[in-house]
N, C-alpha and C positions, 0 to 999 in steps of 0.2 A: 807102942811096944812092938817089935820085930822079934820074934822066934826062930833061930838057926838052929842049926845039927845041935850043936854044945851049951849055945851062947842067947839070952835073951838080952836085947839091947832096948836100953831105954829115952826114950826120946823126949824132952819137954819142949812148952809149947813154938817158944824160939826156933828149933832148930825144924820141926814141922812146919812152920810157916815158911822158911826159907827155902825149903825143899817146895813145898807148894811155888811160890812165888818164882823160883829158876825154870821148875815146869812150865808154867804162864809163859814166863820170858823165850823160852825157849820155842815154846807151841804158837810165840803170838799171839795168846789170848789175851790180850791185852785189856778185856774187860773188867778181867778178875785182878789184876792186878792191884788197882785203888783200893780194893779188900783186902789183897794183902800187906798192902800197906799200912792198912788200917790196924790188922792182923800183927804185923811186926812192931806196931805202935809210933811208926814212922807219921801216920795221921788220925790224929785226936778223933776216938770214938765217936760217932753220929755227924760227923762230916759228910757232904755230899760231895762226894767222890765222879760224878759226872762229868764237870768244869776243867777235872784236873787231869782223866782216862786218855782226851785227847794230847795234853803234852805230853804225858810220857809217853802216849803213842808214838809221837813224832819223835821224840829223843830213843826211844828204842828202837823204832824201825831204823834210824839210821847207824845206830851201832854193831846194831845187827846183818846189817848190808853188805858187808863185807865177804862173808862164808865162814863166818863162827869166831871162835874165844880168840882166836891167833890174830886176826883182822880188827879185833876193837882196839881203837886210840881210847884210852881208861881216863888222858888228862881231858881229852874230848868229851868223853862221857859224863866226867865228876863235873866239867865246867856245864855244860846244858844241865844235869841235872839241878846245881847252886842255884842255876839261874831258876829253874820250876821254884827251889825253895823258898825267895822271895816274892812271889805272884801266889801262891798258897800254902795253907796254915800244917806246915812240913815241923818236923821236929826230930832231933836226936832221943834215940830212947833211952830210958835211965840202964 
């Protein structure tokens, strides 16, 4: 929950994770990430998340290379990420 001047706005857990997870992305902490994945339900609770920190490492740093949101190729990024999804236990969330 977020409290403004007028307006209290309400958050569930989704959209908290997401916000977490852009932060990571943004800051490169790329440790926390696997969490958040775990978090967005991207991967299956009690997973170990160590195996998988360094792809996305590599596929973020390189999207990120460029100097922000204007520079990522998105078909680049959706295709490295596919590719993580068959090498570990990735899922769409219901």
């Amino acid at each position: 929950m977020i409290k403004t001047t007028n307006y209290i706005l309400f958050f569930n857990d989704s959209v908290i994770g997401m916000i977490e997870a852009i932060a990571h992305l943004l800051n490169r902490d790329y440790t926390e990430i696997g969490q958040d994945f775990i978090n967005l339900d991207f991967i299956p609770k009690g997973t170990d998340t160590a195996p998988i920190v360094p792809a996305l490492t590599k596929v973020f740093d390189v999207a990120l290379a460029g100097g922000g949101a204007k520079s990522i190729n998105f078909q680049e990024l959706a295709a490295d990420l596919a590719e993580i999804t068959f090498e570990y236990p990735f899922r769409i969330p219901p």
